[in-house]
C-alpha positions in Angstrom: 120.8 -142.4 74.1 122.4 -139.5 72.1 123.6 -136.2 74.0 120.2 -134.2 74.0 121.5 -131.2 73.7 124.7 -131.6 71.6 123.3 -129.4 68.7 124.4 -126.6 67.0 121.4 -124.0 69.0 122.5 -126.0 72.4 126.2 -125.3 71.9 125.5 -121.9 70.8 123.8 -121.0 73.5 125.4 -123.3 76.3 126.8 -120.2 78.0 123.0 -119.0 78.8 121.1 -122.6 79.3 124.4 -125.1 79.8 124.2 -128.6 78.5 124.0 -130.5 81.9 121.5 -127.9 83.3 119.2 -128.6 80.8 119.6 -132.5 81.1 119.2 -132.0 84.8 116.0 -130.2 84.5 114.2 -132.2 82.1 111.6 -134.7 83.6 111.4 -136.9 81.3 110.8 -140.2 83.2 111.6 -142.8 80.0 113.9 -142.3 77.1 111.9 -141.5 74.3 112.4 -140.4 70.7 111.7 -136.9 71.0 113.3 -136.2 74.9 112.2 -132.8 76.1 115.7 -131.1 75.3 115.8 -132.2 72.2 112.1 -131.1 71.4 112.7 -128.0 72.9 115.9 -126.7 70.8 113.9 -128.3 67.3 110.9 -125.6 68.1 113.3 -123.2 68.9 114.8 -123.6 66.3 111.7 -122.9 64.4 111.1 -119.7 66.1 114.2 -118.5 65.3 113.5 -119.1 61.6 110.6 -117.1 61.8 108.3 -119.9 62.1 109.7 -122.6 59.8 107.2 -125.8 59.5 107.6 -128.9 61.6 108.7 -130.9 58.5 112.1 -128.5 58.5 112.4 -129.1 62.4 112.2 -132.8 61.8 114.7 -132.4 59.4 117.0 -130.9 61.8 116.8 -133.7 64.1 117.3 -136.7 62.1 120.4 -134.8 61.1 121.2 -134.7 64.7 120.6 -138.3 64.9 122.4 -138.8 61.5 125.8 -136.6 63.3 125.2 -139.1 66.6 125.5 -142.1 64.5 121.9 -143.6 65.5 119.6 -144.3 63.2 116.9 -141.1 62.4 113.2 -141.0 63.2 110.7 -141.7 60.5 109.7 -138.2 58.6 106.2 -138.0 59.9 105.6 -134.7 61.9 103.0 -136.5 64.2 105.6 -137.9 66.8 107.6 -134.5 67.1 103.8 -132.2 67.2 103.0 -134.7 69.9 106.4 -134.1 71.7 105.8 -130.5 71.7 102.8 -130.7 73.2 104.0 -132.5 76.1 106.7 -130.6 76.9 105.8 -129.9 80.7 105.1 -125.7 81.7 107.2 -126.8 84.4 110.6 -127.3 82.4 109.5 -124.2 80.3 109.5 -122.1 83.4 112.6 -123.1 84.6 114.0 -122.4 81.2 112.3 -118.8 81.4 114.0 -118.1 85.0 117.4 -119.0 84.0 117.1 -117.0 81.5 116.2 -114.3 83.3 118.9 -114.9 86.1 121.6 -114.7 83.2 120.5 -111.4 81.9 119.6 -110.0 85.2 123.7 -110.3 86.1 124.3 -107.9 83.0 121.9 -105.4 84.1 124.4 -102.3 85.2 123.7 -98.5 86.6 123.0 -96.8 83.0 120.5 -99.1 82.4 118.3 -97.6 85.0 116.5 -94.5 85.6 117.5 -92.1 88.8 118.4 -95.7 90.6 114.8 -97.1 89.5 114.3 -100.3 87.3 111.4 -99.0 84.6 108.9 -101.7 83.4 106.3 -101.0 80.2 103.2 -102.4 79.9 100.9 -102.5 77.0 98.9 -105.0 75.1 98.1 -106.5 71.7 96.5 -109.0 70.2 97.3 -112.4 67.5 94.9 -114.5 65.5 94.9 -118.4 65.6 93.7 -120.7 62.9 89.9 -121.0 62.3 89.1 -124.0 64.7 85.9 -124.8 66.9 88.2 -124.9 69.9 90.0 -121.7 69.2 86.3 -120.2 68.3 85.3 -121.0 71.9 88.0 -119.6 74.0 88.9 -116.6 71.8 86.4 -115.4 68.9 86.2 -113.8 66.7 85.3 -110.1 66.6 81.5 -109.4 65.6 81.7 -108.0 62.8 83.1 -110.7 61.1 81.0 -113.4 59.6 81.1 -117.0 60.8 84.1 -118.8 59.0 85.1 -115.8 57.4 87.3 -114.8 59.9 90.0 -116.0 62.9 90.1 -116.2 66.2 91.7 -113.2 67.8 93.7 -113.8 71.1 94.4 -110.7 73.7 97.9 -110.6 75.3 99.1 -108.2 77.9 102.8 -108.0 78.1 105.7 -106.6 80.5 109.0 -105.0 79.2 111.5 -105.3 81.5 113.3 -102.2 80.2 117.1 -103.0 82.2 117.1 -106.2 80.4 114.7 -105.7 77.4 113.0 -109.2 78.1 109.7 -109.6 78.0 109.4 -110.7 81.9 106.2 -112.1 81.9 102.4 -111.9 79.9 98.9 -112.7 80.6 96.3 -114.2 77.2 92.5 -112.9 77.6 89.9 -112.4 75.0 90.8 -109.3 72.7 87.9 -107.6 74.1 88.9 -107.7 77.5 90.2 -104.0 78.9 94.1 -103.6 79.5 94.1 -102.1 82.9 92.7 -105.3 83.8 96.0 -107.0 82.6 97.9 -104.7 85.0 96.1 -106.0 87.8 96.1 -109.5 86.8 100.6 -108.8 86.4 100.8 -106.8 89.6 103.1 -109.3 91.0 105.8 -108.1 88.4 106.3 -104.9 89.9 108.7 -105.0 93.0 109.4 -102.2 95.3 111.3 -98.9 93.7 110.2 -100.1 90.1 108.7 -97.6 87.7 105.7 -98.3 85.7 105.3 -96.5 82.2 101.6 -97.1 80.6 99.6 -95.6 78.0 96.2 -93.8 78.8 94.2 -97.1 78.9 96.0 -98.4 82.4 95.5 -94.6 83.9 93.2 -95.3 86.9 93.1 -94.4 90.3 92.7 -98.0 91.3 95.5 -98.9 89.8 98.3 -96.1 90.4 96.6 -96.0 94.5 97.5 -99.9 94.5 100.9 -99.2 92.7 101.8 -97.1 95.0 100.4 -99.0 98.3 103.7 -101.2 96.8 106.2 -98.5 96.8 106.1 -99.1 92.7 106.0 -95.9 91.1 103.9 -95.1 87.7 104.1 -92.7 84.9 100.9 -93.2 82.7 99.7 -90.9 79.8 96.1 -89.2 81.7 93.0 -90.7 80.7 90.8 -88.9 77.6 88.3 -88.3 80.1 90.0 -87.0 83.1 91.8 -84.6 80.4 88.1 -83.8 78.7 87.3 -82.2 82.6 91.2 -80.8 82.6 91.8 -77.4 84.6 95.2 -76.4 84.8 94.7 -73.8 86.9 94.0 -76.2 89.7 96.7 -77.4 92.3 99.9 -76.5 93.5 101.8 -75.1 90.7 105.8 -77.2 90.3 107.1 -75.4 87.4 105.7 -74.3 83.9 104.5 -77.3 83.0 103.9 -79.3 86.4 100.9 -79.1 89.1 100.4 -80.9 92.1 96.7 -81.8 92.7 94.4 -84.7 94.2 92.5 -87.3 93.4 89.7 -88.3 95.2 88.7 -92.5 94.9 85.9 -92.3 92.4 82.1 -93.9 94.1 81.9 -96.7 91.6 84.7 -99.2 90.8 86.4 -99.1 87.0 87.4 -101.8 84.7 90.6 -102.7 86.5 89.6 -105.7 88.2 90.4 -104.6 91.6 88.4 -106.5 94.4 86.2 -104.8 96.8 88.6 -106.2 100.0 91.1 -104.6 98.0 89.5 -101.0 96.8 87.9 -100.5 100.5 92.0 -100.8 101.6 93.0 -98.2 99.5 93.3 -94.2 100.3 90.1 -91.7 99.5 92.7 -89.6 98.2 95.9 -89.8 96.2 98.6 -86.8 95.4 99.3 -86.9 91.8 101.5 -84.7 89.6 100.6 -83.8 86.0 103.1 -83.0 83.7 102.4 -81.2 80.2 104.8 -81.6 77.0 105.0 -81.7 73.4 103.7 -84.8 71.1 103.8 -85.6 67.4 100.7 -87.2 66.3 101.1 -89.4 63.3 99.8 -87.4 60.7 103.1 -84.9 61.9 101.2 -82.3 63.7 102.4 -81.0 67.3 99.7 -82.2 70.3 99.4 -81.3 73.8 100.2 -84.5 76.2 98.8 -84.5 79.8 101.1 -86.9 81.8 99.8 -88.3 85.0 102.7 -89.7 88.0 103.1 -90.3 91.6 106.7 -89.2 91.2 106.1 -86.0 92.6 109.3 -84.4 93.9 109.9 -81.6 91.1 113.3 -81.3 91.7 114.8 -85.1 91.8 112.7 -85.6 88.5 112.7 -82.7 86.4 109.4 -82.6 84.5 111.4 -82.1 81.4 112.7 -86.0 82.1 109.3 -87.2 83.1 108.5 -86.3 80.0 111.0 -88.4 78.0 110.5 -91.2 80.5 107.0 -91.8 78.7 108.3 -91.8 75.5 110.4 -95.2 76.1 107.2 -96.5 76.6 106.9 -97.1 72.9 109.5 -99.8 73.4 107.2 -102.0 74.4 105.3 -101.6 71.4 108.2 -102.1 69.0 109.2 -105.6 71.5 106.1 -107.0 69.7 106.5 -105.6 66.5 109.4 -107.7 66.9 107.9 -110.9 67.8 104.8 -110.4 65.2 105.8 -109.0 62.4 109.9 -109.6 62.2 109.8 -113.7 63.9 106.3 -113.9 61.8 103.8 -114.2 64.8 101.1 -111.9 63.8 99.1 -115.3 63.4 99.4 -118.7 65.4 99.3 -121.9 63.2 97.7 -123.6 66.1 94.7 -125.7 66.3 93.9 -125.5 70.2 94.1 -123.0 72.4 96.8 -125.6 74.6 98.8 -124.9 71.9 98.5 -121.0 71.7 99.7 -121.0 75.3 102.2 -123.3 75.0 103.6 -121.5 71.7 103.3 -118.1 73.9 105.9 -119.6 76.5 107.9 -120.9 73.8 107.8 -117.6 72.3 108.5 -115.5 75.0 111.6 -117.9 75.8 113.4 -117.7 72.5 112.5 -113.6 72.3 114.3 -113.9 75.6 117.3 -116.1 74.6 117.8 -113.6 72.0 117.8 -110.4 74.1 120.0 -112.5 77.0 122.7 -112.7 73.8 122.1 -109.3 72.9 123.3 -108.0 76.5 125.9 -110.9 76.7 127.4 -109.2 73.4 127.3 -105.5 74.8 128.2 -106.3 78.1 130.7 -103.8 80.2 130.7 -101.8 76.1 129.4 -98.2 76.1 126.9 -99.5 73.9 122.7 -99.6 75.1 120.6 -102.4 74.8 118.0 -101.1 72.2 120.9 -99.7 69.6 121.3 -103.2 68.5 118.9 -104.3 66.0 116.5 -107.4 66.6 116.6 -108.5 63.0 120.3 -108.2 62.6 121.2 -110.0 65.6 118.6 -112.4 64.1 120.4 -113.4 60.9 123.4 -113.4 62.6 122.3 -116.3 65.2 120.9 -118.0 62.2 124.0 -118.0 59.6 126.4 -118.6 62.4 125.0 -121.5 63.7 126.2 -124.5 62.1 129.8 -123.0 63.2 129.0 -124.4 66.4 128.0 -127.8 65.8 129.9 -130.5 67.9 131.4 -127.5 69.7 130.0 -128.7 72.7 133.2 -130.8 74.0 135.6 -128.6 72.6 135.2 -125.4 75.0 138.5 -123.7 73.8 137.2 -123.4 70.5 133.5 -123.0 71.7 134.6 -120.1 73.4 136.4 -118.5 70.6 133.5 -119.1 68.4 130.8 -116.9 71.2 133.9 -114.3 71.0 133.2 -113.6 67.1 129.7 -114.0 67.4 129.3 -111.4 69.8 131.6 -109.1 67.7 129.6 -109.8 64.8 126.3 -108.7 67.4 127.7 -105.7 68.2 128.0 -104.7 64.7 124.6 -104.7 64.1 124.3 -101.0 65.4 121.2 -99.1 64.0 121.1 -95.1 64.7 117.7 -94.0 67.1 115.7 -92.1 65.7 112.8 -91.0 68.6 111.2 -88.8 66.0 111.5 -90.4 62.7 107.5 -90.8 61.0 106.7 -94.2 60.1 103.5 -94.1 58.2 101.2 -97.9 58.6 100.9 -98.2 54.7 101.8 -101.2 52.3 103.6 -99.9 49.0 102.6 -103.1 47.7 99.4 -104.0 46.0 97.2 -107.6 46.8 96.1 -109.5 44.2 92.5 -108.8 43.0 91.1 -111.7 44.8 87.5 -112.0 45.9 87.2 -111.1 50.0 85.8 -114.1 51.8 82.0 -113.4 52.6 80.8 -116.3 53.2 82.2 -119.8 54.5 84.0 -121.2 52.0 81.3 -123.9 50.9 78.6 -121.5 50.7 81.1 -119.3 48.6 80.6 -118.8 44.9 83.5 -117.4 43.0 83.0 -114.4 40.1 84.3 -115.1 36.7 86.8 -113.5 35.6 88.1 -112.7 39.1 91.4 -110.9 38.0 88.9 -108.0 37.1 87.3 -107.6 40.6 88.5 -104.4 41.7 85.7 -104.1 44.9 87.5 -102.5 47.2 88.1 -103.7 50.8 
């Protein structure tokens, strides 16, 4: 059987995932046409297009076949949609932690925070293709009418900020509440870590049981414990600091805490809230109310707590990555197997990507997020084919990851923490008729260029 991995992605990114550990790790138990390696690096492949069909990936490997001198696979996609789908979690995972283990070598002292390793949470949301099975699992929102809209799948994510990798993720149905997610990802958070959250996640079940794990929390204050805000009350830090304490509320919240495990934790907490400055999106200035159990005043300045929560929106520009620069707002998937099967894959490639990224910068007086996602991108992408059949040549295979990474750190885009970046299309759809029925109960308007309805 051809080398498996003696491709131009495999090469490429042999450093990170070698050759032989991959062959090693596969469990495929019979030589097939499609072996696990080989599958694996054709959907990556895709992903790294920005979601390319399966007829390009099929391409790709009867070209690899073609270079092997065997003879290539029949183009139908059924054989390689079938070998994706059995591609085993198991191999997937393993792929995921050596990933990991590779980028967590490069994490050095200025990519934490007072000695801490900070971790974001946050979630979102993608839409899957209009299937019964998908319908089931994850519908629809209701005010949508049957077949007239998608399936919407939650996900609930963690930034690993050191190494920018998204370390692991949970799916749910859109509607289900975030702070949920954190308590369903708790095992993510190791001693001396530092969660940063938005308002959503701000509960006292779930900072009380943070804490009860020596993991520390920054979280914006939730709208209604800053509705009942006094500032006057508590032990006053600094200008813009108090000391106060909360008491464990009667009823349990939304956070999907057990009873075993709420009766465990402490009637009262010490929190510290910290005040700053905020720019809402229209540009105005707003009062933030910050809520932490960091509360030593003088090894974390409030002034720093308060730009602590700002690299929370880091997290939310890691998916803007994944959805709308690699194309995954939607998932071309008919089952929800495949959504979660596509989500590992997903996470994996975001992953390989970032593990290059900080293999490119490493020991450089150059951070993590100043090299841009989309450059570093297009450079994996043209470069590629200069590493085909590199695999047994290692002198020149290293020379090649030597320019590569040069061309990586070139990609250096300016931060700009205030910069407004208004949610509006310049450019107009075409006058199409919205979908408000299914489509065979649908009857089109003449003359549809001239419907001008608006949406």
């Amino acid at each position: 059987m051809m080398g498996k991995s003696i491709t131009d992605l495999g090469a490429l990114f042999s450093d990170i995932l070698p050759v032989d550990w991959l062959e090693d790790t596969a469990t495929d138990m019979r030589e097939r046409l499609f072996p696990q390696v080989l599958t694996f690096w054709a959907w990556a492949s895709q992903l790294l297009e920005q979601n390319e069909s399966c007829a390009k990936a099929l391409t790709l490997i009867q070209k690899w076949f073609c270079g092997a001198g065997l003879k290539p696979p029949a183009f139908d996609t059924s054989g390689y949609c079938k070998a994706r789908k059995r591609l085993p979690v198991e191999f997937l995972d393993a792929v995921r932690g050596k990933i990991e283990t590779h980028g967590e070598a490069r994490v050095e002292d200025h990519h934490l925070w007072y000695g801490h390793r900070l971790k974001a949470i946050d979630g979102t949301s993608v839409k899957l293709m209009d299937t019964q099975e998908n319908q089931e699992l994850y519908p629809q929102p209701s005010s949508q009418k049957k077949g007239c809209g998608f399936p919407v799948m939650g996900v609930v994510g963690v930034l690993d900020l050191a190494r920018g990798t998204i370390c692991d993720y949970l799916t749910c149905q859109w509607q289900q509440h975030d702070a949920k997610g954190l308590y369903q990802l708790n095992e993510n958070f190791d001693p001396g870590d530092i969660v940063i959250a938005d308002r959503a996640f701000c509960s006292y079940e779930l900072m009380a049981k943070l804490k009860g794990n020596d993991v520390e929390s920054v979280m914006r204050l939730h709208q209604k414990r800053e509705a009942k805000l006094d500032w006057r009350k508590g032990k006053r830090l600094d200008p813009d600091s108090r000391l106060i304490v909360w008491t464990k509320p009667k009823t349990p919240g939304k956070s999907g805490v057990t009873a075993e495990e709420r009766e465990q934790l402490p009637d009262e907490m010490p929190i510290r809230l910290v005040r700053t400055q905020g720019i809402t999106r229209d540009g105005k200035k707003q009062t933030i109310y910050l809520a932490t159990t960091l509360l030593d005043a003088g090894r974390y300045p409030t002034n720093e707590i308060a730009l602590l929560y700002m690299e929370r929106w880091k997290i939310e520009v890691k998916f803007r990555d994944i959805k709308t620069t690699m194309g995954f707002e939607m998932l071309r998937v008919k089952s929800p197997e495949m959504a979660h099967l596509t989500m590992r894959m997903i996470q994996i490639v975001y992953n390989l990507v970032k593990a290059k990224q900080a293999q490119a910068i490493c020991s450089e007086p150059v951070h993590l997020d100043e090299i841009g996602f989309k450059g570093t991108l297009d450079v994996l992408n043209e470069n590629r084919s200069r590493f085909q059949f590199l695999a047994c040549r290692p002198k020149i295979l290293e020379n090649e990851r030597s320019k590569l990474d040069e061309r990586i750190r070139e990609r250096f885009i300016v931060i700009r923490p205030l910069r407004q970046e208004p949610r509006a299309i310049k450019t107009r759809p075409k006058s199409y008729q919205y979908l408000t029925r299914p489509r065979h109960e649908f009857k089109e308007i003449p003359h549809r260029n001239k419907y001008t309805k608006a949406a």
